[in-house]
PyMOL Python script that loads the backbone (N, CA, C, O; Angstrom):
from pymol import cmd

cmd.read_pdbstr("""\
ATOM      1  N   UNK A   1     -30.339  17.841  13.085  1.00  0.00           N
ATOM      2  CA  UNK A   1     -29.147  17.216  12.560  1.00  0.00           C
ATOM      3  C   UNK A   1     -28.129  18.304  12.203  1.00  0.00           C
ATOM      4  O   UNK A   1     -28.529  19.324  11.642  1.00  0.00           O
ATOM      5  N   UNK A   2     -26.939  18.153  12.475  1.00  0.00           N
ATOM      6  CA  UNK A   2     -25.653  18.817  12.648  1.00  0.00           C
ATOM      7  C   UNK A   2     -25.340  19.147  10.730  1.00  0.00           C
ATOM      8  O   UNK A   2     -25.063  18.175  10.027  1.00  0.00           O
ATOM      9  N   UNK A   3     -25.421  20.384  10.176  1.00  0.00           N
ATOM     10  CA  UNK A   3     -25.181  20.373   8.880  1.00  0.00           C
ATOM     11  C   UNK A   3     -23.672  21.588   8.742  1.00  0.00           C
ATOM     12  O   UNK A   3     -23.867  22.703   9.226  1.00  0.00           O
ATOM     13  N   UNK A   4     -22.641  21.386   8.269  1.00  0.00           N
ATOM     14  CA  UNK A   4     -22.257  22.138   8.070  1.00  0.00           C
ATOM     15  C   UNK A   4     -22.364  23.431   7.221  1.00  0.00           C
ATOM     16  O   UNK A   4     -22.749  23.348   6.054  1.00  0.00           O
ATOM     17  N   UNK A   5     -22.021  24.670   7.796  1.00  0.00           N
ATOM     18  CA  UNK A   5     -22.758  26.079   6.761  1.00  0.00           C
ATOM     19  C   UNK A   5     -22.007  25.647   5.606  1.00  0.00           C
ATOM     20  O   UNK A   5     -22.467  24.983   4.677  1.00  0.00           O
ATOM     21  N   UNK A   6     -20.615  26.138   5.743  1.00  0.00           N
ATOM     22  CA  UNK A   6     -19.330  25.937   4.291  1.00  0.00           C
ATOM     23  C   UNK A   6     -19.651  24.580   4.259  1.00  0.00           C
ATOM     24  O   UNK A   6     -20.215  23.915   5.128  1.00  0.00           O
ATOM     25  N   UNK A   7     -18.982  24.034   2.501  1.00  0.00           N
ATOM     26  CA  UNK A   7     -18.980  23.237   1.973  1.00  0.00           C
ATOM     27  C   UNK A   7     -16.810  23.382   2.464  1.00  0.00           C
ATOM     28  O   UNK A   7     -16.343  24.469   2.124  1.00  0.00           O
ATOM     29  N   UNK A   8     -15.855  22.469   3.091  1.00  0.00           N
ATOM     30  CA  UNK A   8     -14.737  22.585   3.100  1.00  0.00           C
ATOM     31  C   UNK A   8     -14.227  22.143   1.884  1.00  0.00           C
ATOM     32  O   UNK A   8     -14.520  21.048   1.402  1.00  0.00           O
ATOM     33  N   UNK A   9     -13.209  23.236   1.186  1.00  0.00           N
ATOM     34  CA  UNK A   9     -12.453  22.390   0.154  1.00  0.00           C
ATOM     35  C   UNK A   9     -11.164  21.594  -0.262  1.00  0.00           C
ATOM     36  O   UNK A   9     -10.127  21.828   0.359  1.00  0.00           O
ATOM     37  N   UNK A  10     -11.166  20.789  -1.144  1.00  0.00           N
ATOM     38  CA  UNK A  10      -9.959  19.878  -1.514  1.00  0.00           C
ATOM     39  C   UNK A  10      -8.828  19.977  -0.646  1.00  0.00           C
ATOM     40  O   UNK A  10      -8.399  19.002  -0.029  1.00  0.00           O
ATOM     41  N   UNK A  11      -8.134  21.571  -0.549  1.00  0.00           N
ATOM     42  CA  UNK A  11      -7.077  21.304  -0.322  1.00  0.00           C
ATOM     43  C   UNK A  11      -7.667  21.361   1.607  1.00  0.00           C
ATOM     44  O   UNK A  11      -7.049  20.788   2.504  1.00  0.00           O
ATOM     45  N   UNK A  12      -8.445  21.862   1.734  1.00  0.00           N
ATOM     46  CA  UNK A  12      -8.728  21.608   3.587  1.00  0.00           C
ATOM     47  C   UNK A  12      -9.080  20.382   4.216  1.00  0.00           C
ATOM     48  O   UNK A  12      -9.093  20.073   5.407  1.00  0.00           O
ATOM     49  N   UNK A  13      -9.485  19.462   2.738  1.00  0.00           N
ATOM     50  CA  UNK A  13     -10.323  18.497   3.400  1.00  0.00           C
ATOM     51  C   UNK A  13      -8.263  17.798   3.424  1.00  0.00           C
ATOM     52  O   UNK A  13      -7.612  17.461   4.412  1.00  0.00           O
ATOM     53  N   UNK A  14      -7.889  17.821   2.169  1.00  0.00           N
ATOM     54  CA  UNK A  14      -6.728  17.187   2.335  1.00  0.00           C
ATOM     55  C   UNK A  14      -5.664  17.347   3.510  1.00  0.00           C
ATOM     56  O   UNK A  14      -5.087  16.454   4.132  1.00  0.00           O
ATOM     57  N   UNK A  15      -5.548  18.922   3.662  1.00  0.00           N
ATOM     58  CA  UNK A  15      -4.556  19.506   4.829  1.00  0.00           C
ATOM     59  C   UNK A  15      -5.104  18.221   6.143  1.00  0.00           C
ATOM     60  O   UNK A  15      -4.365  17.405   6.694  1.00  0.00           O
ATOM     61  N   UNK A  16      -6.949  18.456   6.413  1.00  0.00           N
ATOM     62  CA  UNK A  16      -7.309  17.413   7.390  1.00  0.00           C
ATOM     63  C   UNK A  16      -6.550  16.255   7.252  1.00  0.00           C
ATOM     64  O   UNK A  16      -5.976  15.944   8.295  1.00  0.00           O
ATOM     65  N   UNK A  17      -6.332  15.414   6.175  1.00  0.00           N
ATOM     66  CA  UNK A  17      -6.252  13.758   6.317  1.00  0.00           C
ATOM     67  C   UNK A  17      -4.617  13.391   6.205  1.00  0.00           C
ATOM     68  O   UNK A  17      -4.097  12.289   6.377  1.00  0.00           O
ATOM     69  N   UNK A  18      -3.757  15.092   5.747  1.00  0.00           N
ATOM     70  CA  UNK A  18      -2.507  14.590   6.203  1.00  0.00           C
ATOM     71  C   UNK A  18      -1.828  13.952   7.292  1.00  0.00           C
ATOM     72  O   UNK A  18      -0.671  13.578   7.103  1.00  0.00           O
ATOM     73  N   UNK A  19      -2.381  13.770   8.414  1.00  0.00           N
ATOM     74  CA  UNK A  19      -1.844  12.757   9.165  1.00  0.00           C
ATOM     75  C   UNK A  19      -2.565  11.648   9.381  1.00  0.00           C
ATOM     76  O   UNK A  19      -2.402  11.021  10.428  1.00  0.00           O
ATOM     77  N   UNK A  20      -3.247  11.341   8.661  1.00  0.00           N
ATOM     78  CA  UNK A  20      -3.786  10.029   8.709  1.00  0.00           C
ATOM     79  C   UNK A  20      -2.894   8.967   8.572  1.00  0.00           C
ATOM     80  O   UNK A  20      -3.159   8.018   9.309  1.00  0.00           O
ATOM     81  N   UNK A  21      -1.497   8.778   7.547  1.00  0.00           N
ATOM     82  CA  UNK A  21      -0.658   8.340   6.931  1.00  0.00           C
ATOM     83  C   UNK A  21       0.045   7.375   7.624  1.00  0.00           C
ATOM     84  O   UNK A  21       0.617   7.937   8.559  1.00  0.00           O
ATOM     85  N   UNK A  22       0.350   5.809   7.609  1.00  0.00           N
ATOM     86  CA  UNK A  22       0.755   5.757   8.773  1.00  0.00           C
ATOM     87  C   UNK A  22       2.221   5.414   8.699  1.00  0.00           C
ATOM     88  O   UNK A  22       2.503   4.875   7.629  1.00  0.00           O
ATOM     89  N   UNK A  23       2.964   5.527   9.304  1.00  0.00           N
ATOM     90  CA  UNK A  23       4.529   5.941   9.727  1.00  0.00           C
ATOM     91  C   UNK A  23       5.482   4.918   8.745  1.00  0.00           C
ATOM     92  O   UNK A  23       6.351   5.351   7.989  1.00  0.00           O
ATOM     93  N   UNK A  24       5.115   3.349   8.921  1.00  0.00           N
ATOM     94  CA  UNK A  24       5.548   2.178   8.526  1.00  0.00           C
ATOM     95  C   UNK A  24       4.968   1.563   7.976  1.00  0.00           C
ATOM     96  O   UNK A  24       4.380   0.646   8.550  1.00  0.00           O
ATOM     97  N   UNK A  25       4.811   1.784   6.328  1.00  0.00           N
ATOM     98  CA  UNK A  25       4.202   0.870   5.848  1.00  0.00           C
ATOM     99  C   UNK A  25       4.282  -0.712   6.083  1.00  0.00           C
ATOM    100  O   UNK A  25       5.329  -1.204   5.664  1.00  0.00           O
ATOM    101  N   UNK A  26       3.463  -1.520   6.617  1.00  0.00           N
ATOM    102  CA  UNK A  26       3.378  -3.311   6.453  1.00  0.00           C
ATOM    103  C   UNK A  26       3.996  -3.650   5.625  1.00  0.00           C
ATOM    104  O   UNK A  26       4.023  -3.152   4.500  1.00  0.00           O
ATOM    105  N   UNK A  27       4.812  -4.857   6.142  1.00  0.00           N
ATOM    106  CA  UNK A  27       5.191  -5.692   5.435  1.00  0.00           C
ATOM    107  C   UNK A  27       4.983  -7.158   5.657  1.00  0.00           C
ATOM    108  O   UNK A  27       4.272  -7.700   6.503  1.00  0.00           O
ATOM    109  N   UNK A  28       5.874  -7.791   4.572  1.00  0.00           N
ATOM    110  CA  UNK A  28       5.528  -9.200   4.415  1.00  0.00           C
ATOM    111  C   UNK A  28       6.827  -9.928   3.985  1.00  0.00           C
ATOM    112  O   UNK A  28       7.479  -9.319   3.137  1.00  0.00           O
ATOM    113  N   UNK A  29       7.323 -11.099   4.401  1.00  0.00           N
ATOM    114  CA  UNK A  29       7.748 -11.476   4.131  1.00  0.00           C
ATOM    115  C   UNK A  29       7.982 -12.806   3.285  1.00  0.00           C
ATOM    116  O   UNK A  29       7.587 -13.837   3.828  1.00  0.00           O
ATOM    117  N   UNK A  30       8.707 -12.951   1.735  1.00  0.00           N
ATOM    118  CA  UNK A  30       7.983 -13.811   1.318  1.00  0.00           C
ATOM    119  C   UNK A  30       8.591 -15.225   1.465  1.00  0.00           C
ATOM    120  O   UNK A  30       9.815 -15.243   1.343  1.00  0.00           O
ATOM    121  N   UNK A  31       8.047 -16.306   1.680  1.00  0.00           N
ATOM    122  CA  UNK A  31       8.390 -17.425   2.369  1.00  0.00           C
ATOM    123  C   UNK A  31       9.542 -18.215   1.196  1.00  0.00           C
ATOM    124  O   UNK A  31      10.593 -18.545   1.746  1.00  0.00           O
ATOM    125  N   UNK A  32       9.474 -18.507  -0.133  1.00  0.00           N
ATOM    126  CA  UNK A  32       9.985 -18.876  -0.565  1.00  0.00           C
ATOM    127  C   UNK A  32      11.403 -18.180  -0.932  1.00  0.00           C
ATOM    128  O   UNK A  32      12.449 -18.799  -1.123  1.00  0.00           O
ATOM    129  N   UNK A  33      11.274 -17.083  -0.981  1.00  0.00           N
ATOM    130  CA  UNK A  33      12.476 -16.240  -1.402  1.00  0.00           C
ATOM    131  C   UNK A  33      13.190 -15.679  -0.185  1.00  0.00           C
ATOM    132  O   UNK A  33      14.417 -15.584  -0.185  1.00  0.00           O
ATOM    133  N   UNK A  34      12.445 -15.302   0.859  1.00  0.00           N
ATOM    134  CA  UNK A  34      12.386 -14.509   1.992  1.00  0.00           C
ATOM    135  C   UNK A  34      13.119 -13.033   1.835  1.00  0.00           C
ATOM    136  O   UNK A  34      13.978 -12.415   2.465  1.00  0.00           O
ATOM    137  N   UNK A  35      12.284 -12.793   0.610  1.00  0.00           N
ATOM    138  CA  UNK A  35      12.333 -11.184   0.422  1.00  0.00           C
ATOM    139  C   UNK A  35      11.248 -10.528   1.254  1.00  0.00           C
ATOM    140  O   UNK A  35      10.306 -11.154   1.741  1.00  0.00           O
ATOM    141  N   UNK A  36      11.445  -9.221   1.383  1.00  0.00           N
ATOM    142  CA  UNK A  36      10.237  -8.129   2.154  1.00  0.00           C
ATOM    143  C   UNK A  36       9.673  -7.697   1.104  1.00  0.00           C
ATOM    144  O   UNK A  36      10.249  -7.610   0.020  1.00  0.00           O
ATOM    145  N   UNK A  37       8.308  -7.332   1.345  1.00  0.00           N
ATOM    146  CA  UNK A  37       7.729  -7.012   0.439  1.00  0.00           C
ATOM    147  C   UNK A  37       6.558  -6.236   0.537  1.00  0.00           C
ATOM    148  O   UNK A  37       5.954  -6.748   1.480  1.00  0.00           O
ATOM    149  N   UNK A  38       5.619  -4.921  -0.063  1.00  0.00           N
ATOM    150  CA  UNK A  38       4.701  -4.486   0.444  1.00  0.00           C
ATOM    151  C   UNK A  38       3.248  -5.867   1.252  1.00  0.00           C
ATOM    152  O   UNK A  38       3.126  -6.866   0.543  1.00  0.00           O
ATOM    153  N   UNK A  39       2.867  -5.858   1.792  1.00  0.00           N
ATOM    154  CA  UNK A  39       1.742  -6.890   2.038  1.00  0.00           C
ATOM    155  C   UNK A  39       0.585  -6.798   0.588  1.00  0.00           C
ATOM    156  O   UNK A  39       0.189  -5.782   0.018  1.00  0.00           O
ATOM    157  N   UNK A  40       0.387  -7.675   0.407  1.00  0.00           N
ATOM    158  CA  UNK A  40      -0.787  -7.581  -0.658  1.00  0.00           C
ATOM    159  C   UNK A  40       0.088  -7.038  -2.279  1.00  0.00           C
ATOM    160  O   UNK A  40      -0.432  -6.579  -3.296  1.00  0.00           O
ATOM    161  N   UNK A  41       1.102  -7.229  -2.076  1.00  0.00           N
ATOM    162  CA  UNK A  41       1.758  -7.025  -3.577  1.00  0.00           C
ATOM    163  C   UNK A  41       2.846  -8.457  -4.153  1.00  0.00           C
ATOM    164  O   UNK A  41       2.913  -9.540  -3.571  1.00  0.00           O
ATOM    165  N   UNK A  42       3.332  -8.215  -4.960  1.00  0.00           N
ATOM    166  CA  UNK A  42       3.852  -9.140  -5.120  1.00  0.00           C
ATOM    167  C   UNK A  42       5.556  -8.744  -5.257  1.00  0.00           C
ATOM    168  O   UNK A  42       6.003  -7.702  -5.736  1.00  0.00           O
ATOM    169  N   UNK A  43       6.303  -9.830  -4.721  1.00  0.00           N
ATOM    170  CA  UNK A  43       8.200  -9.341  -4.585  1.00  0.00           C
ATOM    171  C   UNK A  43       8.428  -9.139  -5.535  1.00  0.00           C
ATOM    172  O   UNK A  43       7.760  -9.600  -6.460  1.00  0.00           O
ATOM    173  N   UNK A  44       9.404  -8.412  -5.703  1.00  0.00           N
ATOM    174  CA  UNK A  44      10.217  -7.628  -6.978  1.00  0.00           C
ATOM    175  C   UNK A  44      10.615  -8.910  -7.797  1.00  0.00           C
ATOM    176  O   UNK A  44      10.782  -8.711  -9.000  1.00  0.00           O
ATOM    177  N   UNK A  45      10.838 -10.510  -7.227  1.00  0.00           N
ATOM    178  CA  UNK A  45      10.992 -11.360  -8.283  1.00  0.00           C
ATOM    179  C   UNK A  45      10.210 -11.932  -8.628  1.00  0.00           C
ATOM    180  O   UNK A  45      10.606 -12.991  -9.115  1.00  0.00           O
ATOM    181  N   UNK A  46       8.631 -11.729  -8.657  1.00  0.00           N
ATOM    182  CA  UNK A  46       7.658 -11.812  -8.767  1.00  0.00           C
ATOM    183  C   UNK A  46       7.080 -12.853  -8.184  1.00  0.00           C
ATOM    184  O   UNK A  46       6.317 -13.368  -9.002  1.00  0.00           O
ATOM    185  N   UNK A  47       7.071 -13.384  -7.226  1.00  0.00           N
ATOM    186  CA  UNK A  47       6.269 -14.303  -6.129  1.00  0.00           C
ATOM    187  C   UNK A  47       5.323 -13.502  -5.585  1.00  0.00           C
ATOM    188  O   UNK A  47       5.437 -12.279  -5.501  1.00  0.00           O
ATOM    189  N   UNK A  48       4.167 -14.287  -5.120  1.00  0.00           N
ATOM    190  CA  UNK A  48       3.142 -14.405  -4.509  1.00  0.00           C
ATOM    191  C   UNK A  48       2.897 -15.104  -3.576  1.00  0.00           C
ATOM    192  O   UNK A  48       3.272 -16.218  -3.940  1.00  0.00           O
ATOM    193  N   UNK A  49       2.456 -15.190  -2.470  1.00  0.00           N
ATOM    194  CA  UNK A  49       2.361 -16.178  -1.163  1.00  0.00           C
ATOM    195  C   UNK A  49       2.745 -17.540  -2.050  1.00  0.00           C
ATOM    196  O   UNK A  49       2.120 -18.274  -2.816  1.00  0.00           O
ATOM    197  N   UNK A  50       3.880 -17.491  -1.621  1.00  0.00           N
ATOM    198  CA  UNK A  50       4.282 -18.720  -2.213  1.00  0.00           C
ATOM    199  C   UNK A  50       5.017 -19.437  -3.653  1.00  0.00           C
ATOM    200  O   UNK A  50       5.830 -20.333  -3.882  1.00  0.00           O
ATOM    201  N   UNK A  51       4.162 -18.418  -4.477  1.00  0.00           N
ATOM    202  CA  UNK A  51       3.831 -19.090  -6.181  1.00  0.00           C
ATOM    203  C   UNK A  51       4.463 -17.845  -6.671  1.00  0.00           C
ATOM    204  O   UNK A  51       4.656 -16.881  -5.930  1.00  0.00           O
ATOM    205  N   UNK A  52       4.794 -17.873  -7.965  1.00  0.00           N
ATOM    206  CA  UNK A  52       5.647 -17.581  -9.479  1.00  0.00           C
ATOM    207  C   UNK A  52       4.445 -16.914  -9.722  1.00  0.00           C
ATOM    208  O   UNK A  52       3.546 -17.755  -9.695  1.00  0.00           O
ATOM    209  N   UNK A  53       3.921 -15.581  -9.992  1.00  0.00           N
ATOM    210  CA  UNK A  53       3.158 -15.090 -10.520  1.00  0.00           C
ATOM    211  C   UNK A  53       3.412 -14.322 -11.683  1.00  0.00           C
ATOM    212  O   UNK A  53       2.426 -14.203 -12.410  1.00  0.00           O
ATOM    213  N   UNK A  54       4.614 -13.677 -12.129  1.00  0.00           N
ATOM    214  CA  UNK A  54       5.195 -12.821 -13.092  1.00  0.00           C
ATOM    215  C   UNK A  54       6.327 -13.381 -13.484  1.00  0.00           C
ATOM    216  O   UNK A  54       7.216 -13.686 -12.689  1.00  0.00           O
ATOM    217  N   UNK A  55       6.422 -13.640 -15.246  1.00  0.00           N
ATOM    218  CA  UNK A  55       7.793 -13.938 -15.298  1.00  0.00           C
ATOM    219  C   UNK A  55       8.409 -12.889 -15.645  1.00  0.00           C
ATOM    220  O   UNK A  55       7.860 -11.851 -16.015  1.00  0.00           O
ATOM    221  N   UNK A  56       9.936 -13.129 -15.527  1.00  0.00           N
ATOM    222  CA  UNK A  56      11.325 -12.080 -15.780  1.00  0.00           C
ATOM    223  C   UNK A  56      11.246 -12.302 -17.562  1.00  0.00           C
ATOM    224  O   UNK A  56      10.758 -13.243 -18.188  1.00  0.00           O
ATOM    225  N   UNK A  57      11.913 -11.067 -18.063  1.00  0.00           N
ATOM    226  CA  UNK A  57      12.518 -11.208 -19.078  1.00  0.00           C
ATOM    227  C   UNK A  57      13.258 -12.976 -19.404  1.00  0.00           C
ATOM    228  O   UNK A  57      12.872 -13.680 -20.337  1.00  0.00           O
ATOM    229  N   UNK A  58      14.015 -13.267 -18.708  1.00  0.00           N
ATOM    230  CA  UNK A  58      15.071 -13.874 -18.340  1.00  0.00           C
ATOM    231  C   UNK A  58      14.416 -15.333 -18.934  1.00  0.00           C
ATOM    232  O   UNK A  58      14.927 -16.175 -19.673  1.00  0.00           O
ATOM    233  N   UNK A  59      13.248 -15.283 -18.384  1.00  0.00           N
ATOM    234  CA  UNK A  59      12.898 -16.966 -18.239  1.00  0.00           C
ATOM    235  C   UNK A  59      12.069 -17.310 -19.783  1.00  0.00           C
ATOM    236  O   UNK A  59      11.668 -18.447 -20.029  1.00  0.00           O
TER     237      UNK A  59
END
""", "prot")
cmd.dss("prot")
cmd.show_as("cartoon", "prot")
cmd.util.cbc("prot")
cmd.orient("prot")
């Protein structure tokens, strides 16, 4: 079995996975508001697929 001699460190293993990154983060668009939005987060006016999840100051 294949063992490496060095143990590689932090910043090599990191230098490695800098391009892992990918170019365009996903998005989503949200249906009720039809704001963009990260996927899996919720819009800046706080909707959720669909639904009111966070209220504003405001309300």
């Amino acid at each position: 079995m294949a063992v490496p001699q060095n143990r590689k460190t932090p910043s090599k293993r990191g230098m490695h996975r800098s391009h892992d990154h990918l170019a365009n983060p996903p998005t989503a668009i949200e249906p009720t508001t039809g704001e963009v939005h990260l996927r899996h987060h919720i819009s800046p006016t706080g909707f959720y697929r669909g639904k009111k999840v966070v209220r504003s100051k405001g309300e």
